[in-house]
FISEDREN-874981 format. One record per residue: x, y, z of N, C-alpha, C, O in turn; residue in three letters. Coordinates in steps of 0.05 Angstrom, whole numbers, padded with zeros to 5 digits, always signed. Layout:
<pts>
XYZXYZXYZXYZAla ...
</pts>
This chain:
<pts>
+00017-00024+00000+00000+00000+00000+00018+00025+00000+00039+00026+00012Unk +00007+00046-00015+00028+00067-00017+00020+00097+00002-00001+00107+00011Unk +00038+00103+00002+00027+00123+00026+00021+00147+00000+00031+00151-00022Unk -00005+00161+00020-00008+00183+00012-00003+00213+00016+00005+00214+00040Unk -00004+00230+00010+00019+00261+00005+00016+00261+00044+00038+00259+00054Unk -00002+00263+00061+00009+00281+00081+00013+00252+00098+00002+00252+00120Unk +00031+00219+00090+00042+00198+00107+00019+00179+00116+00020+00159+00131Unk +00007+00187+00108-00019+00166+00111-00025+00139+00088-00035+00141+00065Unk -00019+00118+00098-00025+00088+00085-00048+00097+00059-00061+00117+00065Unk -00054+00085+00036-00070+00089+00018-00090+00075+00025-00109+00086+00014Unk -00100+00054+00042-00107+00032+00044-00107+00016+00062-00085+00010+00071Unk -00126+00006+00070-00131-00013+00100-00148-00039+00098-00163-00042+00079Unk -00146-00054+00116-00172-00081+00124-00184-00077+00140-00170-00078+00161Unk -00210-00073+00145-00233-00073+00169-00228-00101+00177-00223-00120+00162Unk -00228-00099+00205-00233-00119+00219-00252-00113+00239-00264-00092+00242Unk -00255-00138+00254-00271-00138+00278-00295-00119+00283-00299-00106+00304Unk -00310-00118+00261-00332-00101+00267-00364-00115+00284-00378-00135+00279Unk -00366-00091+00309-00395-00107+00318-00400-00087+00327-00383-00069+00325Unk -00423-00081+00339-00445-00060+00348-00426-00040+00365-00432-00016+00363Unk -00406-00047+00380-00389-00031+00401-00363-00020+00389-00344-00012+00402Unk -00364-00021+00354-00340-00019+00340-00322-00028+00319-00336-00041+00304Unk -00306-00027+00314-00290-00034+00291-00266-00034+00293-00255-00021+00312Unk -00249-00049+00273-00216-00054+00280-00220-00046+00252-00239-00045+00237Unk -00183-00036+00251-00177-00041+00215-00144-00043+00224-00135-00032+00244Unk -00129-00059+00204-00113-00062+00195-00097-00046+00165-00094-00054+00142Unk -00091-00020+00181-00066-00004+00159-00043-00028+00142-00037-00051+00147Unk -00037-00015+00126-00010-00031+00111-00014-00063+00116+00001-00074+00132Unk -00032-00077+00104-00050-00100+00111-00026-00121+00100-00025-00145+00107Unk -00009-00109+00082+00009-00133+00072+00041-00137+00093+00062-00149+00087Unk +00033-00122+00116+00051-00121+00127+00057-00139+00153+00043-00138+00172Unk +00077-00154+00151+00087-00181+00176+00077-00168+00201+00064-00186+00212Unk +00076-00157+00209+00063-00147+00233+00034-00148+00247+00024-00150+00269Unk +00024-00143+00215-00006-00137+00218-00021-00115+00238-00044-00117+00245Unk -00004-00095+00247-00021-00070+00264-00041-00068+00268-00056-00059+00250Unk -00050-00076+00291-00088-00073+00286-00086-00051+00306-00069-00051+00324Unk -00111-00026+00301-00122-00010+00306-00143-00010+00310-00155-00010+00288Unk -00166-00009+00337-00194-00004+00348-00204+00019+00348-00187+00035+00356Unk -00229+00033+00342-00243+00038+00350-00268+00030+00360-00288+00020+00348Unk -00260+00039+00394-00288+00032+00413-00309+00054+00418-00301+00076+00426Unk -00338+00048+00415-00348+00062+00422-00370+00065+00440-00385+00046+00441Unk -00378+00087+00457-00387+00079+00485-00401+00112+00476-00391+00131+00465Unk -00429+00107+00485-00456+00127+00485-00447+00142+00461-00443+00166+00464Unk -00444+00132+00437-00442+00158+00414-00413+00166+00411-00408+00179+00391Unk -00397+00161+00425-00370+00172+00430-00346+00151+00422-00345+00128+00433Unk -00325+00160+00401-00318+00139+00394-00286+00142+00411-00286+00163+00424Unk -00262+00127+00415-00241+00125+00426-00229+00106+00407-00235+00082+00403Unk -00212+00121+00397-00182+00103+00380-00161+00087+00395-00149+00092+00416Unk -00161+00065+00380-00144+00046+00411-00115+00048+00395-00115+00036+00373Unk -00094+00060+00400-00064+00053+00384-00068+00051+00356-00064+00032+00342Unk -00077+00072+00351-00084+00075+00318-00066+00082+00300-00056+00104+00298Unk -00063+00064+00285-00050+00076+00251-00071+00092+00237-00095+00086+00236Unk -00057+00114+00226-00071+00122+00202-00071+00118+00181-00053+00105+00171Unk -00091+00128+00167-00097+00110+00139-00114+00131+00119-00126+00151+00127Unk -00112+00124+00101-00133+00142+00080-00166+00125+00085-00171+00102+00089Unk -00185+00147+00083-00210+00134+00095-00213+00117+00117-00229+00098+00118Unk -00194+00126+00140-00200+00122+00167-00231+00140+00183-00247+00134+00201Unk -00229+00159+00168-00249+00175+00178-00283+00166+00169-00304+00164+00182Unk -00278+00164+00146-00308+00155+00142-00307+00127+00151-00330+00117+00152Unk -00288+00112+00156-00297+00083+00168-00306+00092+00200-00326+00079+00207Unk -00296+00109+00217-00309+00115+00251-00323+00132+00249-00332+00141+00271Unk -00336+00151+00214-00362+00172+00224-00382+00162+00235-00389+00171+00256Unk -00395+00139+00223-00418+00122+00232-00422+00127+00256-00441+00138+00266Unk -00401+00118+00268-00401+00111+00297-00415+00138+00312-00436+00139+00324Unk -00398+00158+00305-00402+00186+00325-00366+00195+00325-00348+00185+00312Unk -00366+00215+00343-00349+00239+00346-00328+00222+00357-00331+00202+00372Unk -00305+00235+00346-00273+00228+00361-00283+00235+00394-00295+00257+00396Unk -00279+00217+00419-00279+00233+00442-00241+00228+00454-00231+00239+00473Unk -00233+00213+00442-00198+00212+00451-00188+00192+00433-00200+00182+00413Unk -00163+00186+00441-00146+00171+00423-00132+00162+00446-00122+00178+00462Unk -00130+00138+00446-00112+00117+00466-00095+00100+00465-00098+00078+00455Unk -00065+00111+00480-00041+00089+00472-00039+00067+00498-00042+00077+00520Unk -00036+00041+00497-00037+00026+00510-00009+00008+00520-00006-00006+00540Unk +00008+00014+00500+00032+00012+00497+00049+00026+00506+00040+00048+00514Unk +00079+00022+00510+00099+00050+00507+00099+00049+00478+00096+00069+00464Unk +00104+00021+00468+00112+00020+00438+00090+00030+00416+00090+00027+00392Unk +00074+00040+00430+00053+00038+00409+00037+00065+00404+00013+00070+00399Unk +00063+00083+00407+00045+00110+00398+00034+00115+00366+00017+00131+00357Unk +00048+00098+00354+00041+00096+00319+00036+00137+00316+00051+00155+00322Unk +00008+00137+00305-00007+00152+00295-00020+00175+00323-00029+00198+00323Unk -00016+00159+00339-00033+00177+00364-00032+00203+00366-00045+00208+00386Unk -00022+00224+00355-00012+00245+00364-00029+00263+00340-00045+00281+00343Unk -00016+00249+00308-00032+00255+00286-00070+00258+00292-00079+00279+00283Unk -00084+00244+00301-00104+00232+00292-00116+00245+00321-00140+00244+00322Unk -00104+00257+00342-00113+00270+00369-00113+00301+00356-00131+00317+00360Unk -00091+00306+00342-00093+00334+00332-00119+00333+00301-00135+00351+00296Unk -00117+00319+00293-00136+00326+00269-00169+00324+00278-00188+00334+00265Unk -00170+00309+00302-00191+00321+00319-00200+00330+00342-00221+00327+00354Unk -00177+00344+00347-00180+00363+00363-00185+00351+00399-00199+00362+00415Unk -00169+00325+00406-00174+00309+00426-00152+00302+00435-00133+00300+00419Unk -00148+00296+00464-00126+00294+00476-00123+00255+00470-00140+00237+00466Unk -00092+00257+00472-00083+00232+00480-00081+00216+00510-00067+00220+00529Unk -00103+00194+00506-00104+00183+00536-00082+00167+00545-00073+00148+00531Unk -00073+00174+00566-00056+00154+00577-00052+00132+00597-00049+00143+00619Unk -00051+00100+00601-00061+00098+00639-00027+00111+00648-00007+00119+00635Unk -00037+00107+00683-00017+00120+00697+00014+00108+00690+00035+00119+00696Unk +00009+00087+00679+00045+00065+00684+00053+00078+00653+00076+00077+00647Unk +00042+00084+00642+00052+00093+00620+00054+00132+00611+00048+00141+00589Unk +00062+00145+00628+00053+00173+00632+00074+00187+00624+00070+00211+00617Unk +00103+00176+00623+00131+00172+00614+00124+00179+00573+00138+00193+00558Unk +00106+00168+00568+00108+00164+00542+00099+00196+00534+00102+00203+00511Unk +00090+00213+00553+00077+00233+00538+00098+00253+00523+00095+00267+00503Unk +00115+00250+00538+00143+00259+00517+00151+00259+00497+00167+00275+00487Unk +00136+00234+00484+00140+00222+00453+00114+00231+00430+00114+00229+00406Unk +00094+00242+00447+00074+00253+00438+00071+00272+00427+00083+00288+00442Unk +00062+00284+00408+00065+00317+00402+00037+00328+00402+00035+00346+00385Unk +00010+00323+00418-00007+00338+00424-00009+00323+00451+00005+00306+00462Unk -00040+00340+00460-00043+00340+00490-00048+00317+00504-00062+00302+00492Unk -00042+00310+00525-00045+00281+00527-00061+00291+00566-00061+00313+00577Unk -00070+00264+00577-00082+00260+00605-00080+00237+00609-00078+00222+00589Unk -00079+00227+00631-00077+00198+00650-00102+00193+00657-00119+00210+00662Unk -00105+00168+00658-00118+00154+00675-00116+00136+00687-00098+00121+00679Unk -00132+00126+00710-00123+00101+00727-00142+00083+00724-00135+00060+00716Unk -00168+00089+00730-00180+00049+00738-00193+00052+00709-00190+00032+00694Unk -00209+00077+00698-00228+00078+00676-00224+00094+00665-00224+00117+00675Unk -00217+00087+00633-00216+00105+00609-00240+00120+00606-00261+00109+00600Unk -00236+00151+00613-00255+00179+00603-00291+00169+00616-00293+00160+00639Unk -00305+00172+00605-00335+00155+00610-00347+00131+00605-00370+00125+00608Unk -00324+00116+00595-00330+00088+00584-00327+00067+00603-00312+00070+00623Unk -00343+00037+00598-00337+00028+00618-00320+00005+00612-00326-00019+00615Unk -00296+00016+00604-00268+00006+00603-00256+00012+00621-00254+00036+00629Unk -00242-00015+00636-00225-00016+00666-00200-00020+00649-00195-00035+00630Unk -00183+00001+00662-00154+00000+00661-00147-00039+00666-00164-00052+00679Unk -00121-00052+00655-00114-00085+00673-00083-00078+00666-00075-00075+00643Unk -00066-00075+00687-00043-00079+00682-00032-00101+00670-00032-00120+00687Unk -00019-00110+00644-00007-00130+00641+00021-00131+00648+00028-00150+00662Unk +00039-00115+00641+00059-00116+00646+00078-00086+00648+00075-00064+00638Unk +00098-00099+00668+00102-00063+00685+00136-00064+00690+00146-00066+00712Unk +00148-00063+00669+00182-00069+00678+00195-00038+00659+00185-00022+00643Unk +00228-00042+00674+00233-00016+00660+00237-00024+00632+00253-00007+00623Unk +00230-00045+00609+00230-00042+00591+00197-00056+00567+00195-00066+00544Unk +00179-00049+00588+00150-00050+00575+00137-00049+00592+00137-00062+00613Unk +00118-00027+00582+00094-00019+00601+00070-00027+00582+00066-00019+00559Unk +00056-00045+00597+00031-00052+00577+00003-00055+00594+00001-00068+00616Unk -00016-00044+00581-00047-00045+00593-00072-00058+00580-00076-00050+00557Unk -00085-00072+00587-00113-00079+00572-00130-00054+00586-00128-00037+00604Unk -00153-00063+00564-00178-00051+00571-00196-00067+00564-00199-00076+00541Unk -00214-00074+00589-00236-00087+00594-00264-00087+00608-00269-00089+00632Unk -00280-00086+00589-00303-00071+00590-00328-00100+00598-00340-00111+00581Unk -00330-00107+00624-00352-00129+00633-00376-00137+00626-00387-00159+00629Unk -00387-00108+00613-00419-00112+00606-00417-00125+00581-00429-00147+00577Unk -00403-00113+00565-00395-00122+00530-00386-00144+00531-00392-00161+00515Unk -00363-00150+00558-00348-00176+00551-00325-00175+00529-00319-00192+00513Unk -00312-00149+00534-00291-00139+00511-00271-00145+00528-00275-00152+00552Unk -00238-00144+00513-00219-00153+00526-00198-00141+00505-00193-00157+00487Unk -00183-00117+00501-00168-00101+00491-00144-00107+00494-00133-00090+00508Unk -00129-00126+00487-00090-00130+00497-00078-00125+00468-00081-00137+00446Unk -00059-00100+00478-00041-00091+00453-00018-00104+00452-00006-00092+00434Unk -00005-00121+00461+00011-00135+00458+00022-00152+00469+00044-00158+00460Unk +00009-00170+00496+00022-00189+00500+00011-00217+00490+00020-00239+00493Unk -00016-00207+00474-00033-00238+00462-00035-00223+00432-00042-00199+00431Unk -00030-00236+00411-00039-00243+00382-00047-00264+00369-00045-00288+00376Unk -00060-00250+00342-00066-00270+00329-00046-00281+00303-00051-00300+00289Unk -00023-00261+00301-00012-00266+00275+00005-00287+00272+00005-00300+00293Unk +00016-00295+00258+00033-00320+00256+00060-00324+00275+00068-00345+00285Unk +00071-00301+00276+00093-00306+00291+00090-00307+00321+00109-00307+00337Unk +00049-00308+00328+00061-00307+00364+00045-00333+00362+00037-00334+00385Unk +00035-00353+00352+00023-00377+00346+00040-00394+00339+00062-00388+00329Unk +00031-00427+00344+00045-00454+00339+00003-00464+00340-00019-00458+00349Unk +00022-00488+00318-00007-00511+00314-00026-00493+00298-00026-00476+00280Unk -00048-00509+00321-00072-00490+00304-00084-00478+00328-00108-00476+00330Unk -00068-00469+00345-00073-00442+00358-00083-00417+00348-00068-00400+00338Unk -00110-00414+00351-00116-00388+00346-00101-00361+00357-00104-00339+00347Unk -00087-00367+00377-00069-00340+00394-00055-00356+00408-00054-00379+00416Unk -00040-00328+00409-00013-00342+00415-00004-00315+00430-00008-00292+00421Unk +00015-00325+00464+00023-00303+00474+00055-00303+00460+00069-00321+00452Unk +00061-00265+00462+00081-00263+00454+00106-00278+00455+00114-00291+00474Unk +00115-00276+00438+00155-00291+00447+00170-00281+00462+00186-00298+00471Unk +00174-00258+00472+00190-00244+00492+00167-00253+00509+00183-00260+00527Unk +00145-00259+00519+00138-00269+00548+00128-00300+00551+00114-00312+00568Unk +00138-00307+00530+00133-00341+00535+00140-00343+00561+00121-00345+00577Unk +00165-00344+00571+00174-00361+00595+00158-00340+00616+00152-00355+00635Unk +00151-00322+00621+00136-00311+00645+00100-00294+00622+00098-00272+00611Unk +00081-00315+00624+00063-00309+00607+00041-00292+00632+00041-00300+00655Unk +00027-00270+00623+00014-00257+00644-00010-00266+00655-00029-00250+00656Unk -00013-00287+00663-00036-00309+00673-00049-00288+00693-00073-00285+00693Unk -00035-00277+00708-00053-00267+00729-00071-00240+00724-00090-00230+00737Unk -00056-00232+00700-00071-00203+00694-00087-00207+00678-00101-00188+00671Unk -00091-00232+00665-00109-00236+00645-00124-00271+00647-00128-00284+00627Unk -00128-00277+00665-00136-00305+00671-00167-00299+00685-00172-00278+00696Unk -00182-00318+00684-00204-00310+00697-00227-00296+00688-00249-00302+00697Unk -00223-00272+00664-00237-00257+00649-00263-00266+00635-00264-00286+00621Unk -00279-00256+00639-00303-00277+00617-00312-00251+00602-00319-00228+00606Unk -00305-00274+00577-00306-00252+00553-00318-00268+00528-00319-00292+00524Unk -00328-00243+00512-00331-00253+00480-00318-00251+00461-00315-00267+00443Unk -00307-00226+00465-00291-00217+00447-00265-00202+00455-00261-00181+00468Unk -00248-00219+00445-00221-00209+00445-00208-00187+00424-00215-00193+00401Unk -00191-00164+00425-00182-00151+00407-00155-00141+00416-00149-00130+00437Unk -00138-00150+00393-00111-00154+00403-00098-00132+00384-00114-00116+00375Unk -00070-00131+00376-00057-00107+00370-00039-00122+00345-00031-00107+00327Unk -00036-00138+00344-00028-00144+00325-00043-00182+00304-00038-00206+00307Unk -00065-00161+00281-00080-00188+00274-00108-00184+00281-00115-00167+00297Unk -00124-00198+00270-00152-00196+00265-00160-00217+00294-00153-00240+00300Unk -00172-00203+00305-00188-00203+00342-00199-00234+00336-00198-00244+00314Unk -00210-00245+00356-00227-00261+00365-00250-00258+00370-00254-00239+00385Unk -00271-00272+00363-00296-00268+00368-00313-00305+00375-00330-00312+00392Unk -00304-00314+00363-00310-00348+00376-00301-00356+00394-00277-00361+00394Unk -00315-00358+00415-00295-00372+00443-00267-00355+00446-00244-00363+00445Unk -00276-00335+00448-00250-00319+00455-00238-00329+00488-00216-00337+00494Unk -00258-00326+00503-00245-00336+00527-00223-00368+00526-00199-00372+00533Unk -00238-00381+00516-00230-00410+00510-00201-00405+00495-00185-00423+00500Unk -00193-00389+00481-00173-00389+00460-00156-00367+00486-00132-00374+00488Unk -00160-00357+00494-00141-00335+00513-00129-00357+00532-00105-00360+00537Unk -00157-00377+00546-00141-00387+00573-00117-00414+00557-00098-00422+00570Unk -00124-00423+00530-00097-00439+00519-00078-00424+00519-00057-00428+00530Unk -00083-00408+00507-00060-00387+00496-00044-00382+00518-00021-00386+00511Unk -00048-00374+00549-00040-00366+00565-00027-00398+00589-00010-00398+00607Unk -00049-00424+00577-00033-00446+00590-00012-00457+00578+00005-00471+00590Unk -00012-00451+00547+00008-00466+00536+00031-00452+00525+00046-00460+00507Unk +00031-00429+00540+00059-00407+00527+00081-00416+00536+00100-00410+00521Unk +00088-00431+00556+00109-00441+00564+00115-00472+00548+00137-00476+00539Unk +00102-00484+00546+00113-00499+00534+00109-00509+00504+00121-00528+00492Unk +00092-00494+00496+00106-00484+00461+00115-00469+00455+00106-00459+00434Unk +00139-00455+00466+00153-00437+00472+00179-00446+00447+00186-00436+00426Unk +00186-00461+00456+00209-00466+00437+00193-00481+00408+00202-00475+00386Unk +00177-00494+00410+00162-00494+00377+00164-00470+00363+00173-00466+00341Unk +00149-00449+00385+00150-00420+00366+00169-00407+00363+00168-00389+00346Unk +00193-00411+00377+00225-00400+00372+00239-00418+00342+00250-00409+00321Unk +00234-00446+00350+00245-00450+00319+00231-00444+00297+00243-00442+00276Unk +00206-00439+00298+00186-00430+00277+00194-00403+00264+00191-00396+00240Unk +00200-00392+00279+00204-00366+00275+00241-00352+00266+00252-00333+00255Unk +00248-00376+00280+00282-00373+00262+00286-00393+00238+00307-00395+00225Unk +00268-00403+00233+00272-00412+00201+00261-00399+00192+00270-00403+00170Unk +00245-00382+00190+00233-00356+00173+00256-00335+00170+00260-00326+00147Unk +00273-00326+00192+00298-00314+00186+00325-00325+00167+00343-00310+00160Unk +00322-00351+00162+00338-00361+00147+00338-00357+00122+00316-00354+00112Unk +00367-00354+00099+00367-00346+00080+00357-00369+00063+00365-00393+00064Unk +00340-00359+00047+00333-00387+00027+00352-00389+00005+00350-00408-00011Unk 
</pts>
């Protein structure tokens, strides 16, 4: 996909669309697969770690009004800064990640248990000096927002694992910050979300990170190999 004059992707994949929102995937041919949310709560929409894209906008008018833009990541300011200034909305932050606003170039605010008016609960996943990471999880919906320690793309998967927790946390997988949850729908950060038995696919994902751990390490260094 080619970018267009002011850095914006030509082109994207909708994902995960249901009554509370939509995902899309920017630069769709890309190993990574970046997924980007918008959630929306009474009319009000919230960008979850968003890439921009050409016709991002008319894909979240439907919804209703920008009310923020939210990084969940350190790593994952992408677009946030862009897409808070073109509508005129601050960048949310939770508290473990407040460090990042530095990297931001419009206005940013914290939060701790609940994002703005929504009823998305802050979940710490992980909190070291080299990754700060948060879900957002909303009980009534049964939503479940992790930007990066669970995917769906190929490289955090073995078998026929629908998800798969990351490779840097195989050996310490975040069972406690994310175990227990009853959900429908999962939406992850990199890769097209869950919606079948999402719970069921999170609690494998999260029992068997340790020991398909090294399946997914050789999987993933023969892909680095020169053919």
């Amino acid at each position: 996909m080619s970018p267009t004059g002011d850095g914006r992707t030509s082109g994207f994949r909708e994902t995960d669309r249901w009554n509370g929102g939509v995902g899309w995937i920017a630069h769709p041919d890309e190993t990574m697969q970046r997924a980007s949310h918008a959630l929306v709560n009474d009319g009000e929409v919230w960008l979850v770690d968003p890439v921009d894209c050409d016709g991002l906008d008319d894909l979240i008018a439907p919804f209703g009004d920008v009310a923020g833009v939210v990084v969940l990541l350190d790593r994952h300011t992408r677009d946030a800064d862009a897409l808070a200034s073109r509508h005129d909305v601050s960048v949310h932050l939770p508290r473990t990640l407040s460090g990042v606003a530095d990297d931001i170039h419009a206005r940013t605010k914290t939060f701790d248990k609940t994002l703005g008016n929504t009823n998305f609960h802050a979940i710490p996943v992980v909190d070291n000096p080299i990754w700060h990471e948060v879900a957002l999880y909303d009980a009534d919906s049964r939503t479940l927002v992790v930007p990066e320690a669970v995917g769906t793309v190929d490289y955090f998967r073995t078998g026929s694992a629908r998800l798969g927790v990351h490779p840097m946390l195989r050996a310490l997988p975040p069972r406690d910050a994310l175990s227990g949850l009853v959900i429908d729908r999962l939406l992850v950060g990199h890769g097209e979300g869950v919606s079948k038995d999402a719970e069921k696919a999170l609690d494998a994902a999260l029992r068997d990170a340790r020991r398909t751990a090294p399946e997914l390490y050789l999987k993933n260094a023969k892909k680095l190999l020169p053919v």
